[in-house]
PQR file of N, CA, C, O and H, with PARSE charges and radii, in Angstrom:
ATOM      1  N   UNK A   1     187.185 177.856 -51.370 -0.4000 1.5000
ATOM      2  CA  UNK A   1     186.621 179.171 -51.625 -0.0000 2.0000
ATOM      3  C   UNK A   1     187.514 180.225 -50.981  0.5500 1.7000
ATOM      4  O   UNK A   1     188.160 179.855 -50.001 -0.5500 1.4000
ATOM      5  N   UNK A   2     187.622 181.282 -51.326 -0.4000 1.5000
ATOM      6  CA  UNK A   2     188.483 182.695 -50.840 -0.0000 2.0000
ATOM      7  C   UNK A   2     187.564 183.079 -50.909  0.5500 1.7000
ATOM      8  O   UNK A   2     186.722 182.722 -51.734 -0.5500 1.4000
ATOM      9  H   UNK A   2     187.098 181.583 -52.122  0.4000 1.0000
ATOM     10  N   UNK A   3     187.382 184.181 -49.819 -0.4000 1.5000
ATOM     11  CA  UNK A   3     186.369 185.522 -49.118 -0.0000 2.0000
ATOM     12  C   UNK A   3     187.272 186.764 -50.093  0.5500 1.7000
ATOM     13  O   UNK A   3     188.469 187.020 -50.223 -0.5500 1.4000
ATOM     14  H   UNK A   3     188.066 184.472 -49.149  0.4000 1.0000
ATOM     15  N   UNK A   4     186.375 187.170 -50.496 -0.4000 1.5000
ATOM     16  CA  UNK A   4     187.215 188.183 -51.381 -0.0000 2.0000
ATOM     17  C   UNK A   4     185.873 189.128 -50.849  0.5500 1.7000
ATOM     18  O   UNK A   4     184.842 188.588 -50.447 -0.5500 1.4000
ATOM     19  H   UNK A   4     185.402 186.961 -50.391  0.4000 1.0000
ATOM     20  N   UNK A   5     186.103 191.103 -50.931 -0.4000 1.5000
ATOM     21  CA  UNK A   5     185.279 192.133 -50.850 -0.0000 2.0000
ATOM     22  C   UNK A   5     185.360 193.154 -51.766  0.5500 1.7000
ATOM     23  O   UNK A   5     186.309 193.820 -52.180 -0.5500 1.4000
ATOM     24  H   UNK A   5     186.940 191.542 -51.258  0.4000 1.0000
ATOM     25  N   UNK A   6     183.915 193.148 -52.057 -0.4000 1.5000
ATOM     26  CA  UNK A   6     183.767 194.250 -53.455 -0.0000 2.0000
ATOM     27  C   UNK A   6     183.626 195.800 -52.712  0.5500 1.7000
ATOM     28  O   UNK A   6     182.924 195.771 -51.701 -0.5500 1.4000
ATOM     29  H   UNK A   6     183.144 192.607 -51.721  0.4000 1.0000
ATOM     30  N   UNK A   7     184.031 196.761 -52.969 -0.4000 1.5000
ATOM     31  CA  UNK A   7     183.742 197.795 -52.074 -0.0000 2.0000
ATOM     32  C   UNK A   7     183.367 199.203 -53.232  0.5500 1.7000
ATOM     33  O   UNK A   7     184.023 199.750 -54.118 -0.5500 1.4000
ATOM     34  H   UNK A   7     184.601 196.785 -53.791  0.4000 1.0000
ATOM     35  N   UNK A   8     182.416 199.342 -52.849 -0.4000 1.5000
ATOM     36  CA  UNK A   8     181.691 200.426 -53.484 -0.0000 2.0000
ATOM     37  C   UNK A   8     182.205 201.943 -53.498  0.5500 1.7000
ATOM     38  O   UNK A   8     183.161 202.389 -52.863 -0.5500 1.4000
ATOM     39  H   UNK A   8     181.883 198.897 -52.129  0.4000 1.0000
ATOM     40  N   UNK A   9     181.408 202.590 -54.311 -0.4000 1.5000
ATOM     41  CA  UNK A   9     182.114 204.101 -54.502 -0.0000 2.0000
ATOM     42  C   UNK A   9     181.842 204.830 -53.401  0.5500 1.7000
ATOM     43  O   UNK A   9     182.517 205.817 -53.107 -0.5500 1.4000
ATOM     44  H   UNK A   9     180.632 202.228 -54.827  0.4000 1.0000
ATOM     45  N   UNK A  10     180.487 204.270 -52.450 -0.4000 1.5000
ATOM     46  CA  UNK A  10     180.243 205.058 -51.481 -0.0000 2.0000
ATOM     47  C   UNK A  10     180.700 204.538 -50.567  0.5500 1.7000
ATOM     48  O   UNK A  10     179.927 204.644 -49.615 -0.5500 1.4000
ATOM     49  H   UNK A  10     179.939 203.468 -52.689  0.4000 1.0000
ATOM     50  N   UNK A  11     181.687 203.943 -50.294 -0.4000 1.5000
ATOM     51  CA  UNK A  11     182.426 203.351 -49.680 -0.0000 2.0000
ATOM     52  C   UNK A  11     182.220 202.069 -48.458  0.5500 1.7000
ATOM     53  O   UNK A  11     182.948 201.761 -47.514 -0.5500 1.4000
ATOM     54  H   UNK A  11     182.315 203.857 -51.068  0.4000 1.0000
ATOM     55  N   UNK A  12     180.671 201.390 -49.016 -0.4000 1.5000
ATOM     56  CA  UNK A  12     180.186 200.356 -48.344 -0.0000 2.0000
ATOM     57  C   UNK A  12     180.920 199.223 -49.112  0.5500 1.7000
ATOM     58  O   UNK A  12     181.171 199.340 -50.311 -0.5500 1.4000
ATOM     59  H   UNK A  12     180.079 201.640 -49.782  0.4000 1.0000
ATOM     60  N   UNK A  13     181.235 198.195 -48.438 -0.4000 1.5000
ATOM     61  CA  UNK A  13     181.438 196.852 -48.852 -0.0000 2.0000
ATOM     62  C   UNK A  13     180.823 195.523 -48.780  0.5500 1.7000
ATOM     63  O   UNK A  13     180.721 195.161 -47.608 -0.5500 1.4000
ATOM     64  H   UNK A  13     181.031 198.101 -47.464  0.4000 1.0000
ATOM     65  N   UNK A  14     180.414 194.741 -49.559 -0.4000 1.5000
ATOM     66  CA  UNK A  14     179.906 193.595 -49.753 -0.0000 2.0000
ATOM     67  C   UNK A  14     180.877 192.106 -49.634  0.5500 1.7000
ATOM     68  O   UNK A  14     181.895 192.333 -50.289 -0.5500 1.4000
ATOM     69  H   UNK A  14     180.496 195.035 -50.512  0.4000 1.0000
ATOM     70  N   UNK A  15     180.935 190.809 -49.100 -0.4000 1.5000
ATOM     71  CA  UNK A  15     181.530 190.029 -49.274 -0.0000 2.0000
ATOM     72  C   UNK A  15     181.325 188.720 -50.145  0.5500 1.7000
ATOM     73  O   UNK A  15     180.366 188.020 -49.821 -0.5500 1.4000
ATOM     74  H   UNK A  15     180.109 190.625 -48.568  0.4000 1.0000
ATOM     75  N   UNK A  16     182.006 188.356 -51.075 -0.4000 1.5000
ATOM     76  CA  UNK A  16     181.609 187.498 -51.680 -0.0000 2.0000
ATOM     77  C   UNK A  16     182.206 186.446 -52.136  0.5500 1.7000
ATOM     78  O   UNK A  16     183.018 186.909 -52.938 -0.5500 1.4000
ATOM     79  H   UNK A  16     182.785 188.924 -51.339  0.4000 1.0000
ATOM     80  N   UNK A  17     182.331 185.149 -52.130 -0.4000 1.5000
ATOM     81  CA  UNK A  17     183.455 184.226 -52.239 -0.0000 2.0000
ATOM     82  C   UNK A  17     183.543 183.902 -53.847  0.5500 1.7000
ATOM     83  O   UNK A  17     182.848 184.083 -54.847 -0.5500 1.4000
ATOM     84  H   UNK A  17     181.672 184.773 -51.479  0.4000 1.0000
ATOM     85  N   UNK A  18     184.880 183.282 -53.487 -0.4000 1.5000
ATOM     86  CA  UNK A  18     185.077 182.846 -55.580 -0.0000 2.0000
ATOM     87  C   UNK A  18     186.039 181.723 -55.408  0.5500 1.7000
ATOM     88  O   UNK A  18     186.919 181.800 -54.551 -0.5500 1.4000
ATOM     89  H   UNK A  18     185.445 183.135 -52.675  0.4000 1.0000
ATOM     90  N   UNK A  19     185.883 180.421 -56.375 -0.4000 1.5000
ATOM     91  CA  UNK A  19     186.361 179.267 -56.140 -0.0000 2.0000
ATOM     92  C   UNK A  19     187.819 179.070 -56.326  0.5500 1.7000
ATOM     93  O   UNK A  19     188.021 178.942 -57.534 -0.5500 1.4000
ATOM     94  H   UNK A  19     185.168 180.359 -57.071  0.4000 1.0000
ATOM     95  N   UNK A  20     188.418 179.027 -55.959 -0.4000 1.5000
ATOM     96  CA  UNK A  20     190.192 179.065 -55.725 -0.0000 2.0000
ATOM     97  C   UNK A  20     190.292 178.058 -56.782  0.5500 1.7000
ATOM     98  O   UNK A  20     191.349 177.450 -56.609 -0.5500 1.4000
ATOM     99  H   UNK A  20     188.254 179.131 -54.978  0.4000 1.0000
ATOM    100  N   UNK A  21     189.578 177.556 -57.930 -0.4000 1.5000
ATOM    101  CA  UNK A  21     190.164 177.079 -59.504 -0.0000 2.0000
ATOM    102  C   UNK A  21     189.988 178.430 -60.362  0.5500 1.7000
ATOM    103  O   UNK A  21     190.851 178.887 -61.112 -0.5500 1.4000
ATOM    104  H   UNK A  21     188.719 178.049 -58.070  0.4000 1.0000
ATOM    105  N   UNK A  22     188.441 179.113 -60.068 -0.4000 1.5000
ATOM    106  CA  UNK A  22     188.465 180.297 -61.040 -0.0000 2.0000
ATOM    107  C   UNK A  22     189.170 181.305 -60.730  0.5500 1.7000
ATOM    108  O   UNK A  22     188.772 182.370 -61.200 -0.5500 1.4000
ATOM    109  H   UNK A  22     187.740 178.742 -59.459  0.4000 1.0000
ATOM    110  N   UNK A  23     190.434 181.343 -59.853 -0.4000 1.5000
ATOM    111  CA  UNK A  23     191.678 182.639 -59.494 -0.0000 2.0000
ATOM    112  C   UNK A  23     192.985 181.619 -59.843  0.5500 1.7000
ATOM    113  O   UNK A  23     194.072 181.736 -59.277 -0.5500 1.4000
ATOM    114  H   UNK A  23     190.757 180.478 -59.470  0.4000 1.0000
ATOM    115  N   UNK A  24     192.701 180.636 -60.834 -0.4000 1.5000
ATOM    116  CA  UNK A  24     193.982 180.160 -61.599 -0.0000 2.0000
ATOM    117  C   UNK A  24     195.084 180.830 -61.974  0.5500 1.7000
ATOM    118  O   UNK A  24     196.297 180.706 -61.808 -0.5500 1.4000
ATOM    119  H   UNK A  24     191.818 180.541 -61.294  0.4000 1.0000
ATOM    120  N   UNK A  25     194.110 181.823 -62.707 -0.4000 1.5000
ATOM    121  CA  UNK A  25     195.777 182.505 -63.845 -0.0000 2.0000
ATOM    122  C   UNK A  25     195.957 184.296 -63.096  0.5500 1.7000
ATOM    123  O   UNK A  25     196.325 185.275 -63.745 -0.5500 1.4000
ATOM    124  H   UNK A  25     193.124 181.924 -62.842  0.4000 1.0000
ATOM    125  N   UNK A  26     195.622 184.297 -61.788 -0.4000 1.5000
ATOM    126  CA  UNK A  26     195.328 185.258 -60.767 -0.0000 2.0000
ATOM    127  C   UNK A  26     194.285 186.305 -60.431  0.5500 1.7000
ATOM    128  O   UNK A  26     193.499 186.695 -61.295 -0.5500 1.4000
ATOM    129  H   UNK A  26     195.323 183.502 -61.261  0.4000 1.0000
ATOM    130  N   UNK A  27     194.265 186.799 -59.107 -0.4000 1.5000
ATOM    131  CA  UNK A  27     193.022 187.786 -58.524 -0.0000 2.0000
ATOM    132  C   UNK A  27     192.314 188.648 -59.574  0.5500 1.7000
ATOM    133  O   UNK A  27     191.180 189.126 -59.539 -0.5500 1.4000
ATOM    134  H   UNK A  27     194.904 186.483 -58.405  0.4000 1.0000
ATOM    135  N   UNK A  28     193.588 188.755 -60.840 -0.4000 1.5000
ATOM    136  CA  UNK A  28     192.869 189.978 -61.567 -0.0000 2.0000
ATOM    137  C   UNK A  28     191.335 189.771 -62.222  0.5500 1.7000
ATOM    138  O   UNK A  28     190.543 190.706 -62.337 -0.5500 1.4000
ATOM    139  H   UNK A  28     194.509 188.366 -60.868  0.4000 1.0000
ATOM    140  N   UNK A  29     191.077 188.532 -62.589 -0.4000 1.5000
ATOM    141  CA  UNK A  29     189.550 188.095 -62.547 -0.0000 2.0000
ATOM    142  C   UNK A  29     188.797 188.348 -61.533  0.5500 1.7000
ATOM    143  O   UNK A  29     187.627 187.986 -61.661 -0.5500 1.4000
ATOM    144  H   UNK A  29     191.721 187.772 -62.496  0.4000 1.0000
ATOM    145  N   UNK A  30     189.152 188.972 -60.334 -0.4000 1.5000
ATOM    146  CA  UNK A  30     188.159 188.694 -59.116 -0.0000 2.0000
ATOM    147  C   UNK A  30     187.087 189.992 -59.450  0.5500 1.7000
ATOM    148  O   UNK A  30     185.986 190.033 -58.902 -0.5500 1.4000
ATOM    149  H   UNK A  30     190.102 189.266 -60.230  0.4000 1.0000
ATOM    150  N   UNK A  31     187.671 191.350 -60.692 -0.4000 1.5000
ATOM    151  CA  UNK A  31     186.401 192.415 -60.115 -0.0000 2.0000
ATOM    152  C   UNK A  31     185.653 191.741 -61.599  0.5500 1.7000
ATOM    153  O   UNK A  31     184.615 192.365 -61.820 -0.5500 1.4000
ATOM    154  H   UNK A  31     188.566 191.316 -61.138  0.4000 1.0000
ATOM    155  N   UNK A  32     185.850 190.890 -62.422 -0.4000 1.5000
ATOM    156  CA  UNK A  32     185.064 190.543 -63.558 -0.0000 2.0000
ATOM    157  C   UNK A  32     184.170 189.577 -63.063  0.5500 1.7000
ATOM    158  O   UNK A  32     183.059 189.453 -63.579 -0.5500 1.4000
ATOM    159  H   UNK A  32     186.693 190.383 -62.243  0.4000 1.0000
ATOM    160  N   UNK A  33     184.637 188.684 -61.853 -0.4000 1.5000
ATOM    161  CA  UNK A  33     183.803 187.745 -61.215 -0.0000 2.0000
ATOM    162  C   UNK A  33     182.431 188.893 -60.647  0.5500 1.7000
ATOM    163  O   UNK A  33     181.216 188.918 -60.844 -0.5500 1.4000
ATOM    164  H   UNK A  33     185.540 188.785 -61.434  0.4000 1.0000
ATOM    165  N   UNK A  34     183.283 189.649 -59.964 -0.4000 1.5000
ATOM    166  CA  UNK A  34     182.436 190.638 -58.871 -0.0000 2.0000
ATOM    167  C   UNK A  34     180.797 191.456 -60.246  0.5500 1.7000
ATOM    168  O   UNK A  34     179.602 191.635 -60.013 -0.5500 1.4000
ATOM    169  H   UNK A  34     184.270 189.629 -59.804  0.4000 1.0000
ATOM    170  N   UNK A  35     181.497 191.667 -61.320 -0.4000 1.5000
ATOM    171  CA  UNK A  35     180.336 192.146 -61.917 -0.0000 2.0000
ATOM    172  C   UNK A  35     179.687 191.544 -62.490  0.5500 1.7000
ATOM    173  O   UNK A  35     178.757 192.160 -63.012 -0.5500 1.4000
ATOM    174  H   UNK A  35     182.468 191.521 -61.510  0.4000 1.0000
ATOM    175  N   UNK A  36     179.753 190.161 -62.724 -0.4000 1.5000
ATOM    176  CA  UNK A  36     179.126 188.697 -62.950 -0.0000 2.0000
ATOM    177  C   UNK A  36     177.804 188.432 -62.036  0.5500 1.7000
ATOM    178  O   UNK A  36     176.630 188.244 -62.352 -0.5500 1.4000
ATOM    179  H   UNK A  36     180.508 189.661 -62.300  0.4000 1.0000
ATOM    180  N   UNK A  37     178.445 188.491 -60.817 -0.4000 1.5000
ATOM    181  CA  UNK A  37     177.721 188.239 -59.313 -0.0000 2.0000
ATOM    182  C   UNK A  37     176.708 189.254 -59.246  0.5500 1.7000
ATOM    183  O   UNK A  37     175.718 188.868 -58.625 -0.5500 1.4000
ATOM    184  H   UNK A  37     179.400 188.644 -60.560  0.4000 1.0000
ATOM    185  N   UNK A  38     176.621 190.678 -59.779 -0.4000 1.5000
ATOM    186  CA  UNK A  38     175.743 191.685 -59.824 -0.0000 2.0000
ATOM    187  C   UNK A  38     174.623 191.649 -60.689  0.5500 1.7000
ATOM    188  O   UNK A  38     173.531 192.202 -60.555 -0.5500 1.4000
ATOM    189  H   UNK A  38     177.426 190.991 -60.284  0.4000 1.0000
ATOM    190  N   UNK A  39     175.260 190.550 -62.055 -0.4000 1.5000
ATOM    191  CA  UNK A  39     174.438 190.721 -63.023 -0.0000 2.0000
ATOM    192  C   UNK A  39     173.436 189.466 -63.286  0.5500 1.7000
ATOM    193  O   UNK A  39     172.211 189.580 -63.261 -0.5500 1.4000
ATOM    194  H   UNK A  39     176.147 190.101 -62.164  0.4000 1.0000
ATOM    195  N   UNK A  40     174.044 188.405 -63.509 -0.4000 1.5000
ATOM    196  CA  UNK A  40     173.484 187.322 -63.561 -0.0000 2.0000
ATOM    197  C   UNK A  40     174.525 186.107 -61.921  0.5500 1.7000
ATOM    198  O   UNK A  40     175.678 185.675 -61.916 -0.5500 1.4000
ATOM    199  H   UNK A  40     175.040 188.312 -63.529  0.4000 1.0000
ATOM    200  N   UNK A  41     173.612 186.000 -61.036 -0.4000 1.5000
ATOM    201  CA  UNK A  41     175.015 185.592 -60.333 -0.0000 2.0000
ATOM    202  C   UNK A  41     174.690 184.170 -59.728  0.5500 1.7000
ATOM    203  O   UNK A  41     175.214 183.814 -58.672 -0.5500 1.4000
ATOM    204  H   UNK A  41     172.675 186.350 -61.039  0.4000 1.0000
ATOM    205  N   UNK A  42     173.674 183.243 -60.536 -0.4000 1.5000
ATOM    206  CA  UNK A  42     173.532 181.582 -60.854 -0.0000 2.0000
ATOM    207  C   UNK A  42     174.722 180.732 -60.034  0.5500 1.7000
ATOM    208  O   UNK A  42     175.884 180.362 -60.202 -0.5500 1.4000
ATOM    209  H   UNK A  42     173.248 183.532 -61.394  0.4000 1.0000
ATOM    210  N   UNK A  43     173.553 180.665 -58.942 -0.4000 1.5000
ATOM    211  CA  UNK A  43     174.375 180.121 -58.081 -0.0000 2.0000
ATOM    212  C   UNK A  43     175.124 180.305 -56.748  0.5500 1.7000
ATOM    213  O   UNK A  43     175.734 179.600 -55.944 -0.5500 1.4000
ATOM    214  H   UNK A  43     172.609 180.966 -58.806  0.4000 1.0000
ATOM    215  N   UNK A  44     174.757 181.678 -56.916 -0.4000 1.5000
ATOM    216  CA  UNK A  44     175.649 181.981 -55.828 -0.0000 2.0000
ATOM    217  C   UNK A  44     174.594 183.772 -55.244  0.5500 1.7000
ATOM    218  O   UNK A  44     173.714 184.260 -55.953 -0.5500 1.4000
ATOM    219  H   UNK A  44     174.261 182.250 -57.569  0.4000 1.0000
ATOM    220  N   UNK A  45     175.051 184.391 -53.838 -0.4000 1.5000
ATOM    221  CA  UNK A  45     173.928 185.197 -53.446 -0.0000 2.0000
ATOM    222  C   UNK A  45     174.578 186.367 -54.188  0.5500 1.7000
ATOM    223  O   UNK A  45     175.759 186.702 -54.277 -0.5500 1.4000
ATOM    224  H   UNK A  45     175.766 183.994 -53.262  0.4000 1.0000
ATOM    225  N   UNK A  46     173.281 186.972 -54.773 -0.4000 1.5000
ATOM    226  CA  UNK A  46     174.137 188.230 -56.064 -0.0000 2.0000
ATOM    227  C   UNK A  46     174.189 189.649 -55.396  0.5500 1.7000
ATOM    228  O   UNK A  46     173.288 190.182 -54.748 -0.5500 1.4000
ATOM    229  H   UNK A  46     172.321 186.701 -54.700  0.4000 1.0000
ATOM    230  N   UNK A  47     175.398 190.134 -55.682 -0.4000 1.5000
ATOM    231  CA  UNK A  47     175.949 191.271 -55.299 -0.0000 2.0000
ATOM    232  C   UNK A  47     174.938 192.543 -55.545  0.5500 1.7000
ATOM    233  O   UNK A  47     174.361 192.721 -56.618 -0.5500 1.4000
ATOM    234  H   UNK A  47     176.130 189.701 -56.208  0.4000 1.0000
ATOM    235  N   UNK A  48     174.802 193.424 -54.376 -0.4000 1.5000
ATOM    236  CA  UNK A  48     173.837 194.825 -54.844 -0.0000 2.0000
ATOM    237  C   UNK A  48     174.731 195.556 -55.452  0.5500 1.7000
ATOM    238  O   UNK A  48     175.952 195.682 -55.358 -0.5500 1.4000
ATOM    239  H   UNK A  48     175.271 193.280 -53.505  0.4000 1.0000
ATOM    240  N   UNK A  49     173.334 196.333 -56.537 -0.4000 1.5000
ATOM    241  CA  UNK A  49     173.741 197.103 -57.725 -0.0000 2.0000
ATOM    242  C   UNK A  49     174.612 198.033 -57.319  0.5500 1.7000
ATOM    243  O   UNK A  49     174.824 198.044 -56.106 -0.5500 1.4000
ATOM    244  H   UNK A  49     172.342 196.230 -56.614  0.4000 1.0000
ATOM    245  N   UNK A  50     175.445 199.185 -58.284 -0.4000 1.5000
ATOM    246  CA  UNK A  50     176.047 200.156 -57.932 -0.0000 2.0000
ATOM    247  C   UNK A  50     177.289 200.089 -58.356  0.5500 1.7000
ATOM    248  O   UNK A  50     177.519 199.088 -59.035 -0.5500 1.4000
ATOM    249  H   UNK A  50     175.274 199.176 -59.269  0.4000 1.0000
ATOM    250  N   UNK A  51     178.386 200.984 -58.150 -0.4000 1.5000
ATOM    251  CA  UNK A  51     179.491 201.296 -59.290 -0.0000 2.0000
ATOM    252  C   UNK A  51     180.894 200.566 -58.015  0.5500 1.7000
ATOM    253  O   UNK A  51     181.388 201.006 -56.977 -0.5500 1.4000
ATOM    254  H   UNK A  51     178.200 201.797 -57.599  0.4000 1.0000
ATOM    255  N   UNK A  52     181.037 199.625 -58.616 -0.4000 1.5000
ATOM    256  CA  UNK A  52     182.331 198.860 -57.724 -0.0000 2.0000
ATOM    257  C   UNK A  52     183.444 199.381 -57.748  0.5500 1.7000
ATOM    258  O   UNK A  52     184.128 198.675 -58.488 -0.5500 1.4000
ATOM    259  H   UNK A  52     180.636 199.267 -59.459  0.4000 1.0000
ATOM    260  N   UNK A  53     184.189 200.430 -57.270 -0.4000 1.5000
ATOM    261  CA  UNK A  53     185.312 200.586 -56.710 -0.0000 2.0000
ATOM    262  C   UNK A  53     186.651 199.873 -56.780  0.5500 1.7000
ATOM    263  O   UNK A  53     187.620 200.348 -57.371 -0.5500 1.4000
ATOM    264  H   UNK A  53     183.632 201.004 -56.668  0.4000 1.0000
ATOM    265  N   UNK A  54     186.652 198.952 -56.278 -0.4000 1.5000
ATOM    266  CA  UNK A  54     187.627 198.071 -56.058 -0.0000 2.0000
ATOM    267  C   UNK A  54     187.167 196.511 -55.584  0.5500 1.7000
ATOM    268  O   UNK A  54     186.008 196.123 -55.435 -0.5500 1.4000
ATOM    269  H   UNK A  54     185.864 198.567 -55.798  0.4000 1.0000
ATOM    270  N   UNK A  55     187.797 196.114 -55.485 -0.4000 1.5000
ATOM    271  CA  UNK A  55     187.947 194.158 -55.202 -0.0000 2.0000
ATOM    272  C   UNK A  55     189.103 193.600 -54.850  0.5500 1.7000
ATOM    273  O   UNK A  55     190.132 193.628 -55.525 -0.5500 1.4000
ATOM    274  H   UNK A  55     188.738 196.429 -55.606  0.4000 1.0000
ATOM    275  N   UNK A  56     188.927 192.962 -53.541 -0.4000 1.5000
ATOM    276  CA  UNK A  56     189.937 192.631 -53.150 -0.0000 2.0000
ATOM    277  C   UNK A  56     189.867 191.258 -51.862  0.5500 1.7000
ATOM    278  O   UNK A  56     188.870 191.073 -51.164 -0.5500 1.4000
ATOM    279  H   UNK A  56     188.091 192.939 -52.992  0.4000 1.0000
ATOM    280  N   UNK A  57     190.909 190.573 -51.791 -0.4000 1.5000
ATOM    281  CA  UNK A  57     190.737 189.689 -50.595 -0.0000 2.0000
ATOM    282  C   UNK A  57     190.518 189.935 -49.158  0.5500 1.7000
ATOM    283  O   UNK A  57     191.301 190.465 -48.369 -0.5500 1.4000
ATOM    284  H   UNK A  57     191.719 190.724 -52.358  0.4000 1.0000
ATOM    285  N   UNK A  58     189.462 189.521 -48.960 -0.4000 1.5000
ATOM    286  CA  UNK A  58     189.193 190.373 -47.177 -0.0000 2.0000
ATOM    287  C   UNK A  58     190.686 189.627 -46.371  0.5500 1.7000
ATOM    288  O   UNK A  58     191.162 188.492 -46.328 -0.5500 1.4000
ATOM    289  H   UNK A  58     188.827 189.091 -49.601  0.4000 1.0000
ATOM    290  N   UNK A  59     191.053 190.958 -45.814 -0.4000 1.5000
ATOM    291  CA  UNK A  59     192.217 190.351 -44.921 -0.0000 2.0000
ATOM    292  C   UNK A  59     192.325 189.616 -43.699  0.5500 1.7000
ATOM    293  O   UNK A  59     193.300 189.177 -43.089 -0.5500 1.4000
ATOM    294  H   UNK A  59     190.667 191.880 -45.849  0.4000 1.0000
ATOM    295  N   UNK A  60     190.749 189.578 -43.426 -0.4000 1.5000
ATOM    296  CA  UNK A  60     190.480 188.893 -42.194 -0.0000 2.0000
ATOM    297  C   UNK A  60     190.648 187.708 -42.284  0.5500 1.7000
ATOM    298  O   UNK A  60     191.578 187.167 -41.686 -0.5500 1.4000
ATOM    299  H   UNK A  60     189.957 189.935 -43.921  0.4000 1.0000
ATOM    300  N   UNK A  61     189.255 186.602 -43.527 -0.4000 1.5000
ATOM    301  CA  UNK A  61     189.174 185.280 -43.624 -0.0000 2.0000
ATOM    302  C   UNK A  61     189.334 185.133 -45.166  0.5500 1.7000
ATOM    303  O   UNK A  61     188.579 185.430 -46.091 -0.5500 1.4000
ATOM    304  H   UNK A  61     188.500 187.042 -44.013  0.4000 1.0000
ATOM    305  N   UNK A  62     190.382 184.661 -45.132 -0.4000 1.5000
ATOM    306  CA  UNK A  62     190.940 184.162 -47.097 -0.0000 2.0000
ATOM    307  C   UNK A  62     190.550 182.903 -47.441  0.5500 1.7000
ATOM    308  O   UNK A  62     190.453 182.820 -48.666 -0.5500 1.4000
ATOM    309  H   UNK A  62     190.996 184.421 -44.380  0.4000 1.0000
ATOM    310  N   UNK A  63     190.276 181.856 -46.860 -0.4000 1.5000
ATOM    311  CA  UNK A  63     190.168 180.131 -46.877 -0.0000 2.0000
ATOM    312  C   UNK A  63     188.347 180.211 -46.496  0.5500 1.7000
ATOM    313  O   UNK A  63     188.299 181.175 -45.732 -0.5500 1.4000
ATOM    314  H   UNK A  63     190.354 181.924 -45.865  0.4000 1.0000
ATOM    315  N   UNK A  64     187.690 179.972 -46.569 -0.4000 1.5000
ATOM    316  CA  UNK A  64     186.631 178.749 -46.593 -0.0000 2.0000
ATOM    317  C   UNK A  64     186.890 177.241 -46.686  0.5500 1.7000
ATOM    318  O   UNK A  64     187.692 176.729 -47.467 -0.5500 1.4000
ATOM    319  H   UNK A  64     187.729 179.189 -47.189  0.4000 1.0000
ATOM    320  N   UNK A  65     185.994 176.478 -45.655 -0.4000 1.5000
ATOM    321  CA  UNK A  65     186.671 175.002 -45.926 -0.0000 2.0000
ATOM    322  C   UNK A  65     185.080 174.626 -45.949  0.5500 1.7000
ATOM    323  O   UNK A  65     184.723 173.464 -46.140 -0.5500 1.4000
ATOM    324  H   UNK A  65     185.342 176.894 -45.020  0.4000 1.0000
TER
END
């Protein structure tokens, strides 16, 4: 899993992981994952509503084991 963060227009951020097979063909799936996670997010804890900004890998913790 990669820790990736969705960060909002009001400039709060949420963290949310995504499985290092579904960032195969690269990150650029990560804000289509991110509005997945908002909408229907089966499986996993779903992202609060609101207009996403940006998406990106938290620079702190990238790996989950």
């Amino acid at each position: 899993m990669i820790k990736f963060l969705a960060e909002y227009e009001d400039g709060s951020t949420e963290p949310f992981d995504i499985y290092r097979y579904d960032l195969r063909t690269g990150d650029h799936v990560a804000p289509i994952i991110a509005g997945e996670r908002q909408r229907e997010p089966i499986g996993f804890p779903q992202l609060k509503a609101g207009k996403i900004a940006r998406v990106y890998r938290d620079p702190k913790i990238t790996y989950l084991h």
